[in-house]
CHARMM-style PDB file with segment names, atoms N, HN, CA, C and O in Angstrom:
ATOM      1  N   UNK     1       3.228   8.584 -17.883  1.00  0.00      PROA
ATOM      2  CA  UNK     1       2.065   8.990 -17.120  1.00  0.00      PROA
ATOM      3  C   UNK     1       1.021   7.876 -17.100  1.00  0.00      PROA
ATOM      4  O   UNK     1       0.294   7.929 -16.108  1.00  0.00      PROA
ATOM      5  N   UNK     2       0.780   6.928 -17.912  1.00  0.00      PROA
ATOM      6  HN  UNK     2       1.370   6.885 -18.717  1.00  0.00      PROA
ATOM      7  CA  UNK     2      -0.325   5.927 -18.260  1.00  0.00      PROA
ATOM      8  C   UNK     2      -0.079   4.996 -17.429  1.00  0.00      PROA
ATOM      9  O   UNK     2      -0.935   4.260 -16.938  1.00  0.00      PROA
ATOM     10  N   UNK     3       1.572   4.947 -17.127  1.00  0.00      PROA
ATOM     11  HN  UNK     3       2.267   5.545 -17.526  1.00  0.00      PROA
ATOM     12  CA  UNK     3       2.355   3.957 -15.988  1.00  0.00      PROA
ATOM     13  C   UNK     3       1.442   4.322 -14.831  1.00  0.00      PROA
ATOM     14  O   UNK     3       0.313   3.985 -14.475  1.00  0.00      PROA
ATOM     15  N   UNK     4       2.054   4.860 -14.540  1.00  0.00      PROA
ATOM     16  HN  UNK     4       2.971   5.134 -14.829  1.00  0.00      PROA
ATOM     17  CA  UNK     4       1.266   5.907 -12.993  1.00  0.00      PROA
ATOM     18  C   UNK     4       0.076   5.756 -12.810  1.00  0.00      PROA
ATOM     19  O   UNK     4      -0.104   5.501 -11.619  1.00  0.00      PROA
ATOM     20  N   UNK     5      -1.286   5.791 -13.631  1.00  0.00      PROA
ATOM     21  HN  UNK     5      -1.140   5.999 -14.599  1.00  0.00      PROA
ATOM     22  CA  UNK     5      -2.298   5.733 -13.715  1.00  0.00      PROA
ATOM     23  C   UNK     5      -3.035   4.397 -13.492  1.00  0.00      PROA
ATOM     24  O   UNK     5      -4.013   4.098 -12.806  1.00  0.00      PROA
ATOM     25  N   UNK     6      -1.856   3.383 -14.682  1.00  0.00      PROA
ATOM     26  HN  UNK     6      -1.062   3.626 -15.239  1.00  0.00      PROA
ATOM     27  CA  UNK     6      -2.386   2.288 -14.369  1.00  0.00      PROA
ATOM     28  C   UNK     6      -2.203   1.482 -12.326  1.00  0.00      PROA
ATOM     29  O   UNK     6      -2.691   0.678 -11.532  1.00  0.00      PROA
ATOM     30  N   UNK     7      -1.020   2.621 -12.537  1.00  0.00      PROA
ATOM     31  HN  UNK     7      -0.624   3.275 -13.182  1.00  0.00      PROA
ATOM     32  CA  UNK     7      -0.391   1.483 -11.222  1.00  0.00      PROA
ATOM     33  C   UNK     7      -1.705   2.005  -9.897  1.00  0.00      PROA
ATOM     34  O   UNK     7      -2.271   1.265  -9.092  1.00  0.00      PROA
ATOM     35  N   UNK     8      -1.864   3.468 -10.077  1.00  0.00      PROA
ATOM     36  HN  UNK     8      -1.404   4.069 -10.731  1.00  0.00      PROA
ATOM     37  CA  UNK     8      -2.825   3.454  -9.266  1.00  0.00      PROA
ATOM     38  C   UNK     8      -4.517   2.537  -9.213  1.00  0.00      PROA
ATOM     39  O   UNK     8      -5.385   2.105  -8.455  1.00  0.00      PROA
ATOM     40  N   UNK     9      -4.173   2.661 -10.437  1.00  0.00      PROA
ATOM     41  HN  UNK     9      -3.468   3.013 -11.053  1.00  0.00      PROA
ATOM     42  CA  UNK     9      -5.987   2.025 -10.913  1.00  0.00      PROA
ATOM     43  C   UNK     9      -5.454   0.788  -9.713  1.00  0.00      PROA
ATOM     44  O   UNK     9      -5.931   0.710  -8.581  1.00  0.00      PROA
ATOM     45  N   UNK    10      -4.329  -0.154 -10.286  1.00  0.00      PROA
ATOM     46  HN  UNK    10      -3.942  -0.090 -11.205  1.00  0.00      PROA
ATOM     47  CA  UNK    10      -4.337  -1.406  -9.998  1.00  0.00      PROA
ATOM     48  C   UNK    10      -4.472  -1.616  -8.156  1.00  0.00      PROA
ATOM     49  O   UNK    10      -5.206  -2.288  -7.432  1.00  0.00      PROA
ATOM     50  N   UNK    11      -3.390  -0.691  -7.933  1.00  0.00      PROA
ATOM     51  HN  UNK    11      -2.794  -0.145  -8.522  1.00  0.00      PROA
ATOM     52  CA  UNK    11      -3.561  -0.598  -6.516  1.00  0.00      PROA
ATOM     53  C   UNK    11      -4.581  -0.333  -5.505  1.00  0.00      PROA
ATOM     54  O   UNK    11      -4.622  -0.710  -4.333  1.00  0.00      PROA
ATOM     55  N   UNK    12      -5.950   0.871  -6.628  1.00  0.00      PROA
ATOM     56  HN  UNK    12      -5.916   1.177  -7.580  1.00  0.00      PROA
ATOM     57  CA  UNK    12      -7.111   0.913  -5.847  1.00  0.00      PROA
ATOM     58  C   UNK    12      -7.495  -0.638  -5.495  1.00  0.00      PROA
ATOM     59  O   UNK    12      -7.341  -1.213  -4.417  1.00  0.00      PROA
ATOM     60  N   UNK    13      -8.109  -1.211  -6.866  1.00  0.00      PROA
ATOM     61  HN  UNK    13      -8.235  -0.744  -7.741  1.00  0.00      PROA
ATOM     62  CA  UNK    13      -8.687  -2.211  -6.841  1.00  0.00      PROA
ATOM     63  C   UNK    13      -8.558  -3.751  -5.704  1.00  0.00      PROA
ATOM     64  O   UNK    13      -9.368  -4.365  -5.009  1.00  0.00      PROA
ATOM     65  N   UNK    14      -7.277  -3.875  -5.971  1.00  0.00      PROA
ATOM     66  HN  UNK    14      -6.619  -3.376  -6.535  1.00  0.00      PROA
ATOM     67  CA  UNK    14      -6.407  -4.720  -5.343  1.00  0.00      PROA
ATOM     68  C   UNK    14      -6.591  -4.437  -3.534  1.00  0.00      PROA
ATOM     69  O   UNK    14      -6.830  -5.244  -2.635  1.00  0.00      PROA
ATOM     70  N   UNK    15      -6.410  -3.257  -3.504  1.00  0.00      PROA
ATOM     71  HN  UNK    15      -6.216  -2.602  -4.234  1.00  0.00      PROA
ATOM     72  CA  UNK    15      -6.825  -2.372  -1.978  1.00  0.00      PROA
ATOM     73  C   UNK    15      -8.615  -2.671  -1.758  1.00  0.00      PROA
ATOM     74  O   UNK    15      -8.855  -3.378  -0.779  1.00  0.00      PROA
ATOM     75  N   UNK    16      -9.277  -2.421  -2.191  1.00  0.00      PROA
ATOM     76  HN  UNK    16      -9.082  -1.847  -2.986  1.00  0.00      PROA
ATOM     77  CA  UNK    16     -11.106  -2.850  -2.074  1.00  0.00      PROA
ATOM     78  C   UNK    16     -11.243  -4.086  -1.957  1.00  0.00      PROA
ATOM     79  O   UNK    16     -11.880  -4.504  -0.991  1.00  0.00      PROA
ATOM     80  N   UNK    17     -10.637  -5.072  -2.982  1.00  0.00      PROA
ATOM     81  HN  UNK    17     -10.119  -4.732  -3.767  1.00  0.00      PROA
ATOM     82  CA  UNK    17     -10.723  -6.260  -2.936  1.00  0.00      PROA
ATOM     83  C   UNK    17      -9.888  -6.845  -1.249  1.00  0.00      PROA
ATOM     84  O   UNK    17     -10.651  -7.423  -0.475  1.00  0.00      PROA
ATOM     85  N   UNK    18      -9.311  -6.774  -1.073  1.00  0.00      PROA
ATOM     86  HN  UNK    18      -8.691  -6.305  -1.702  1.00  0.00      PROA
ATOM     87  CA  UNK    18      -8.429  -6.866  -0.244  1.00  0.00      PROA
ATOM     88  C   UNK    18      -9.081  -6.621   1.171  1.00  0.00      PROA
ATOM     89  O   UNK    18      -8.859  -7.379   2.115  1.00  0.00      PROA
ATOM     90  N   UNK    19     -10.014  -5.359   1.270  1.00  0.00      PROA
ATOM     91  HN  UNK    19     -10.194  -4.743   0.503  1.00  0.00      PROA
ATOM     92  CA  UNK    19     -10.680  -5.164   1.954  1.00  0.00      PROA
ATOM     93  C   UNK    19     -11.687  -5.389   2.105  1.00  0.00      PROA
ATOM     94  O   UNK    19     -12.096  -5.309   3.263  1.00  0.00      PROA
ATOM     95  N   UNK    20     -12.606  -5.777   1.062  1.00  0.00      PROA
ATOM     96  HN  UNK    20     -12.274  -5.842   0.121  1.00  0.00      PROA
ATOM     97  CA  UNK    20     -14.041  -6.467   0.805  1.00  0.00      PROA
ATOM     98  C   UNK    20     -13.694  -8.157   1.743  1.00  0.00      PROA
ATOM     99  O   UNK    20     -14.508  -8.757   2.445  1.00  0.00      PROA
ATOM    100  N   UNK    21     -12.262  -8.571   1.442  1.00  0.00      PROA
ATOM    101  HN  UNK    21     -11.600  -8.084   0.872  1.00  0.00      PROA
ATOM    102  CA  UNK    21     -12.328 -10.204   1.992  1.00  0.00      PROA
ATOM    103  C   UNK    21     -12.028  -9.947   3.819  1.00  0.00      PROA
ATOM    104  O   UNK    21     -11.868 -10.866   4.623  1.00  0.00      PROA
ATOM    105  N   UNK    22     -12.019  -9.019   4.023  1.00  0.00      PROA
ATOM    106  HN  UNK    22     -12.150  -8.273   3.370  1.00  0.00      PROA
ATOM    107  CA  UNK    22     -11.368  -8.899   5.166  1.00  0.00      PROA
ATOM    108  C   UNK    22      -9.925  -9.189   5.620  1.00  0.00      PROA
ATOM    109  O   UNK    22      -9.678  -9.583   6.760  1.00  0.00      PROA
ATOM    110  N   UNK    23      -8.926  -8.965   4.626  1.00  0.00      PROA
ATOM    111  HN  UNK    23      -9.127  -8.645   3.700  1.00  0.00      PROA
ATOM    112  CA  UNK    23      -7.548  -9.328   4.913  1.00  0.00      PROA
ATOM    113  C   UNK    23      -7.234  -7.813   4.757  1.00  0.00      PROA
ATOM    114  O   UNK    23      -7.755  -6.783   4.331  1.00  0.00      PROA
ATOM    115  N   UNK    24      -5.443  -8.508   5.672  1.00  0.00      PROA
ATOM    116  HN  UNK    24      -5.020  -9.346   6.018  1.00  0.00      PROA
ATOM    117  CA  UNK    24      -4.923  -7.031   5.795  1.00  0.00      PROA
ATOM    118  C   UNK    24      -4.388  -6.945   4.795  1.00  0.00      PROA
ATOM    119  O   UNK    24      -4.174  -7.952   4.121  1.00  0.00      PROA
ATOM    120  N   UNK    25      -3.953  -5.527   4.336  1.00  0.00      PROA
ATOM    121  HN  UNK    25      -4.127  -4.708   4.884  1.00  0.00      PROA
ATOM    122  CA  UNK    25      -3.131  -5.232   3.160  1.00  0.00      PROA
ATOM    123  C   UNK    25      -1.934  -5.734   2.591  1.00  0.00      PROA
ATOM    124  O   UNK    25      -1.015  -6.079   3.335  1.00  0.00      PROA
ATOM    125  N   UNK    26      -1.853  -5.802   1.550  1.00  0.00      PROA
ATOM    126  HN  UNK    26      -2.599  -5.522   0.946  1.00  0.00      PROA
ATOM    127  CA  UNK    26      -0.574  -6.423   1.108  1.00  0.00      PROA
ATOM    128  C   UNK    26       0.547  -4.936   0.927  1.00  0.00      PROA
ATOM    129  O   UNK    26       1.224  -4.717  -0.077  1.00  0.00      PROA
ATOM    130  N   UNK    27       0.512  -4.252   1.897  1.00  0.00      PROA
ATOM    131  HN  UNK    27      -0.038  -4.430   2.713  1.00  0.00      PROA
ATOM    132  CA  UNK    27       2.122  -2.956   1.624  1.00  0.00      PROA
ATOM    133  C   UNK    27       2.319  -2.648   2.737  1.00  0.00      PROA
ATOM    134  O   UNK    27       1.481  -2.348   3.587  1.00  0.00      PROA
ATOM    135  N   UNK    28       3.499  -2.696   2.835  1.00  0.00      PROA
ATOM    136  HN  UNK    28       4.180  -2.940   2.144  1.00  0.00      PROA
ATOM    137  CA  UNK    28       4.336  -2.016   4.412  1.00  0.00      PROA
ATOM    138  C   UNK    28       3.444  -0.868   4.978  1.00  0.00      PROA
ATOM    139  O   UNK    28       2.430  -0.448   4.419  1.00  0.00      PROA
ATOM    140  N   UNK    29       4.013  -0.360   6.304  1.00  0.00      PROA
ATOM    141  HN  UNK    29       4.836  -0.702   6.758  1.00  0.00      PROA
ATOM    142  CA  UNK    29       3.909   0.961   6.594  1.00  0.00      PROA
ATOM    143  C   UNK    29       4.351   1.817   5.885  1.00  0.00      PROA
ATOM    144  O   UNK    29       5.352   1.677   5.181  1.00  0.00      PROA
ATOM    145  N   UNK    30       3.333   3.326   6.010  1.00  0.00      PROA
ATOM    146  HN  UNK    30       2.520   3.440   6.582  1.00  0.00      PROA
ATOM    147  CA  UNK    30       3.713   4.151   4.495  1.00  0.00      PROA
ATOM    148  C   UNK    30       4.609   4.663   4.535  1.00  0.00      PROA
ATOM    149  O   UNK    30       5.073   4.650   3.395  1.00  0.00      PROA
ATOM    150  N   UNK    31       5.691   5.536   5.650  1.00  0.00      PROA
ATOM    151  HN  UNK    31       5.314   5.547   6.577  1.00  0.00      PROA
ATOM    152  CA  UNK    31       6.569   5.803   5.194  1.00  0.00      PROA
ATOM    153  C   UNK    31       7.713   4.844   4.949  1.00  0.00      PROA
ATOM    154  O   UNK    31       8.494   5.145   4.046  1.00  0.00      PROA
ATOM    155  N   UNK    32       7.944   3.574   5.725  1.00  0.00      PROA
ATOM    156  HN  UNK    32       7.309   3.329   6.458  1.00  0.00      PROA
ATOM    157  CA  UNK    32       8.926   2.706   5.416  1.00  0.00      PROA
ATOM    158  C   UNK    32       8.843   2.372   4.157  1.00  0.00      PROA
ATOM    159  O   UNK    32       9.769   2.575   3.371  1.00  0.00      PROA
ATOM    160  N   UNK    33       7.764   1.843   3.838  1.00  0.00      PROA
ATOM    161  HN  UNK    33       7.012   1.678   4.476  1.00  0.00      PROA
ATOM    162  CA  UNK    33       7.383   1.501   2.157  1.00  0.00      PROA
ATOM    163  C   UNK    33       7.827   2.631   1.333  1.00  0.00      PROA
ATOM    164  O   UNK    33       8.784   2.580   0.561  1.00  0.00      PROA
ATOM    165  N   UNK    34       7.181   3.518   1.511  1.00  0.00      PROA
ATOM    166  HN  UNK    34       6.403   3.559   2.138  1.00  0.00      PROA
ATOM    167  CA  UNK    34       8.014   4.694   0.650  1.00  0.00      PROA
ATOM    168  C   UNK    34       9.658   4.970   0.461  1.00  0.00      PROA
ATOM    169  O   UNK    34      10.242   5.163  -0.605  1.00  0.00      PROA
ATOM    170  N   UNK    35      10.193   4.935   1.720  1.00  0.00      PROA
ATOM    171  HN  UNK    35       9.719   4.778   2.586  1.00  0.00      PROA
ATOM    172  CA  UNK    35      11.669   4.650   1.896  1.00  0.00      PROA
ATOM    173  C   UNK    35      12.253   3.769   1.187  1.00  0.00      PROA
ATOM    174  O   UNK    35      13.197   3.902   0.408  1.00  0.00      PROA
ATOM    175  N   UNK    36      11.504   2.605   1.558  1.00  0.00      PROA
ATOM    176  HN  UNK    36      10.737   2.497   2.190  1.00  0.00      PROA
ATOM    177  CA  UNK    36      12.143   1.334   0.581  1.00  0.00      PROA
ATOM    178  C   UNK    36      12.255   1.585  -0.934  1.00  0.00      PROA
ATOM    179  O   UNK    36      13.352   1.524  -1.489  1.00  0.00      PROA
ATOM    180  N   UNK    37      10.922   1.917  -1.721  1.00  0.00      PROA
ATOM    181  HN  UNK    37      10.031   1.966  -1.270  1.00  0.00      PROA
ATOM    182  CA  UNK    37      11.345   1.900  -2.682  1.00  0.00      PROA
ATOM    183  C   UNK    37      12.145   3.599  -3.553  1.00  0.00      PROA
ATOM    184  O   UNK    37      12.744   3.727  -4.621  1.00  0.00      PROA
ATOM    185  N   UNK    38      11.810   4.503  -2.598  1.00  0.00      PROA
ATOM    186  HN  UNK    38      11.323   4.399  -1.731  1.00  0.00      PROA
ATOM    187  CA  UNK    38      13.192   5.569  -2.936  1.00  0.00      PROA
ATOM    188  C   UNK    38      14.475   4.396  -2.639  1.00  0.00      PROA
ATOM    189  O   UNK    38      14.992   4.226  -3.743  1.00  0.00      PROA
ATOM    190  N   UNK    39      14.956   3.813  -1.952  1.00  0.00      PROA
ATOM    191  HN  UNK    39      14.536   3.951  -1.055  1.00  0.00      PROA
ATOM    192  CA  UNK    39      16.303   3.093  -1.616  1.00  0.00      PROA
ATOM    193  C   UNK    39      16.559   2.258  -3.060  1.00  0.00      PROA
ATOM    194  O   UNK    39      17.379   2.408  -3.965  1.00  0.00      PROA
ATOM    195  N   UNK    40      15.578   1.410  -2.857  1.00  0.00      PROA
ATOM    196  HN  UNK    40      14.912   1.288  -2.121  1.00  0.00      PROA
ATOM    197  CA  UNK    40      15.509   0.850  -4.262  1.00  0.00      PROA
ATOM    198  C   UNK    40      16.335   1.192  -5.382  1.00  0.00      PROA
ATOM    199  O   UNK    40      17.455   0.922  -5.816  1.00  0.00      PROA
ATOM    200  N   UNK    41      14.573   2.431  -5.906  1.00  0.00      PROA
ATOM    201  HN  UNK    41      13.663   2.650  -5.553  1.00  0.00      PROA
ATOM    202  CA  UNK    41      15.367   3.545  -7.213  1.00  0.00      PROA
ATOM    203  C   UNK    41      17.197   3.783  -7.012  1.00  0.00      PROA
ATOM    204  O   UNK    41      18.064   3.289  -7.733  1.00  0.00      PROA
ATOM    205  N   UNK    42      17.409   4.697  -5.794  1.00  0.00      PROA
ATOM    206  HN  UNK    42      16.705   5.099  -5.207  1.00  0.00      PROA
ATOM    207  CA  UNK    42      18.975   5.149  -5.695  1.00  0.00      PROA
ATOM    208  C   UNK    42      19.560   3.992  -5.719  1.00  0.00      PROA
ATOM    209  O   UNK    42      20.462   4.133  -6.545  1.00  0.00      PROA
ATOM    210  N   UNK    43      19.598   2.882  -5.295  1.00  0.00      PROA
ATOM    211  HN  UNK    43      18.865   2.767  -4.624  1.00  0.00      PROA
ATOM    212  CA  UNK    43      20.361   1.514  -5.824  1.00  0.00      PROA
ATOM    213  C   UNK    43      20.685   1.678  -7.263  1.00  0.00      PROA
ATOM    214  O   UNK    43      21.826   1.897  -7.669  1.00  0.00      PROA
ATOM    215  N   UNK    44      19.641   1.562  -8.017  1.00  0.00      PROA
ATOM    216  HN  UNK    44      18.714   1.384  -7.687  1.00  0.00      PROA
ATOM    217  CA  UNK    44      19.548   1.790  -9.557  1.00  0.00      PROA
ATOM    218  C   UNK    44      20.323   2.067  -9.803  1.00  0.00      PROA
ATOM    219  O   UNK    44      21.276   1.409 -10.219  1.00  0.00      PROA
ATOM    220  N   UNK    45      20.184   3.564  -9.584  1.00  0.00      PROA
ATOM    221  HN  UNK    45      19.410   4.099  -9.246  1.00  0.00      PROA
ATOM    222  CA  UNK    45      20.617   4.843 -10.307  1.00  0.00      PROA
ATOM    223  C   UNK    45      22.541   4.435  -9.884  1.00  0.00      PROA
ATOM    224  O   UNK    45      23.469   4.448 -10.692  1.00  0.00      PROA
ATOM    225  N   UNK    46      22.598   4.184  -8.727  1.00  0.00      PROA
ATOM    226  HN  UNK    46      21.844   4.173  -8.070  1.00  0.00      PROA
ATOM    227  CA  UNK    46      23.779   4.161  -8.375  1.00  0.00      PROA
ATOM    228  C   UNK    46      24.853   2.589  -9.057  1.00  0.00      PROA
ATOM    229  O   UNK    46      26.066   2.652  -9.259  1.00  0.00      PROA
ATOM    230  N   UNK    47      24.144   1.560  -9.244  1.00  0.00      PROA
ATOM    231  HN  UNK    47      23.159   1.509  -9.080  1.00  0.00      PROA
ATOM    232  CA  UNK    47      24.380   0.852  -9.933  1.00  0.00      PROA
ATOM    233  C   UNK    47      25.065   1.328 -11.765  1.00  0.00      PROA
ATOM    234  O   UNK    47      26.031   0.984 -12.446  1.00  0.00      PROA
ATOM    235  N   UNK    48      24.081   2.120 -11.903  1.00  0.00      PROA
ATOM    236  HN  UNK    48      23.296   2.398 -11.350  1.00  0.00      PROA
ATOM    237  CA  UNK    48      23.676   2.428 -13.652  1.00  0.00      PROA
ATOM    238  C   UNK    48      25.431   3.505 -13.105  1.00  0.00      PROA
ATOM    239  O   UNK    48      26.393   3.531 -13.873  1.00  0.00      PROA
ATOM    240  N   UNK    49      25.444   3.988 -12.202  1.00  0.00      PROA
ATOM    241  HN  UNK    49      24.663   3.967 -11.578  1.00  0.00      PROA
ATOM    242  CA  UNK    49      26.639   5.363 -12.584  1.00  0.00      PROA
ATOM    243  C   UNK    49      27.814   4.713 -12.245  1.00  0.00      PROA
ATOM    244  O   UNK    49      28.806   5.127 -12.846  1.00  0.00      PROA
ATOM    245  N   UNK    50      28.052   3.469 -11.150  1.00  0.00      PROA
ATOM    246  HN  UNK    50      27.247   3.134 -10.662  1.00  0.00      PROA
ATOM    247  CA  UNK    50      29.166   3.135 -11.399  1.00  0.00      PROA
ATOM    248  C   UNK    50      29.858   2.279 -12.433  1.00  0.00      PROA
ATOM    249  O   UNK    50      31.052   2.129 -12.692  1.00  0.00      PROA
ATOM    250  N   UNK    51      28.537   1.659 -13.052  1.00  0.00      PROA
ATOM    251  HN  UNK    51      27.566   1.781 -12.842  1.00  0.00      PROA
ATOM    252  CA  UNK    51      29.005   0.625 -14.156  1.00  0.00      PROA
ATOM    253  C   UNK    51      29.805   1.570 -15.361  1.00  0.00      PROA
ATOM    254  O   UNK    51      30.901   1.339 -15.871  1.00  0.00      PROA
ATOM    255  N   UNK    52      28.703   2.911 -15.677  1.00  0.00      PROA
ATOM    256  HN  UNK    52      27.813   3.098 -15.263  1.00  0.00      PROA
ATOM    257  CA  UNK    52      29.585   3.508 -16.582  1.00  0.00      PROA
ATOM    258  C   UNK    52      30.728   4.585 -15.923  1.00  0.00      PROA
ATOM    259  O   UNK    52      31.659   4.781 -16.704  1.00  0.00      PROA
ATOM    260  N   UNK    53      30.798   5.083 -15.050  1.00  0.00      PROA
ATOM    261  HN  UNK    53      30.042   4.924 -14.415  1.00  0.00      PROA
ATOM    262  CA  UNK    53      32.006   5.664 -14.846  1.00  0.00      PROA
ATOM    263  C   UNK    53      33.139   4.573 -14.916  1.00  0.00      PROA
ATOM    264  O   UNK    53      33.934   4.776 -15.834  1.00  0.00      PROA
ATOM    265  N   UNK    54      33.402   3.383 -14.095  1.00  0.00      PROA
ATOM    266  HN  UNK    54      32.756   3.217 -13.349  1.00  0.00      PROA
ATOM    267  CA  UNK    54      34.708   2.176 -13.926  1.00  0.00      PROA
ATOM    268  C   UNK    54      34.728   1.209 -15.179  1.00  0.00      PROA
ATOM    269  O   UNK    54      35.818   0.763 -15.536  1.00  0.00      PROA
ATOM    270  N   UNK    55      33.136   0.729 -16.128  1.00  0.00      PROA
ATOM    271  HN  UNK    55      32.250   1.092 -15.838  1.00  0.00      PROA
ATOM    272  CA  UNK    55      33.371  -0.328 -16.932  1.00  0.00      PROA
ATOM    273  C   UNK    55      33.012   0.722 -17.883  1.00  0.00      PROA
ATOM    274  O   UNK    55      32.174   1.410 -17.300  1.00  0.00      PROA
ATOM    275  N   UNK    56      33.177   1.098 -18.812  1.00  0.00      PROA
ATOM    276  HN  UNK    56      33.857   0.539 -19.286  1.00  0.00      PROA
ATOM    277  CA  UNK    56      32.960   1.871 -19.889  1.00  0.00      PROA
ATOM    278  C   UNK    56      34.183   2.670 -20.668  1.00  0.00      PROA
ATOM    279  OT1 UNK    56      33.936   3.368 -21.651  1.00  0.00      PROA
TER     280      UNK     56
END
């Protein structure tokens, strides 16, 4: 949970600053961005299940 918290803190900040200089944001569109990193995670996960189902 402290993860989460921090990541938001960081992301406010980073987001104000970002916007205080007048540049555009540093993150995709929200749902693609969101997509991406669900794709991501299931990479993982799918990585982590075939290693132990075939090498284990």
């Amino acid at each position: 949970m402290t993860e989460i918290a921090l990541a938001v803190v960081s992301g406010l900040i980073v987001g104000i600053i970002f916007s205080a200089v007048k540049l555009p944001l540093p993150a995709p569109p929200v749902l693609p961005g969101i997509m991406g990193i669900v794709g991501v995670y299931l990479g993982g996960v799918a990585y982590t299940s075939i290693i132990e189902k075939f090498f284990s």
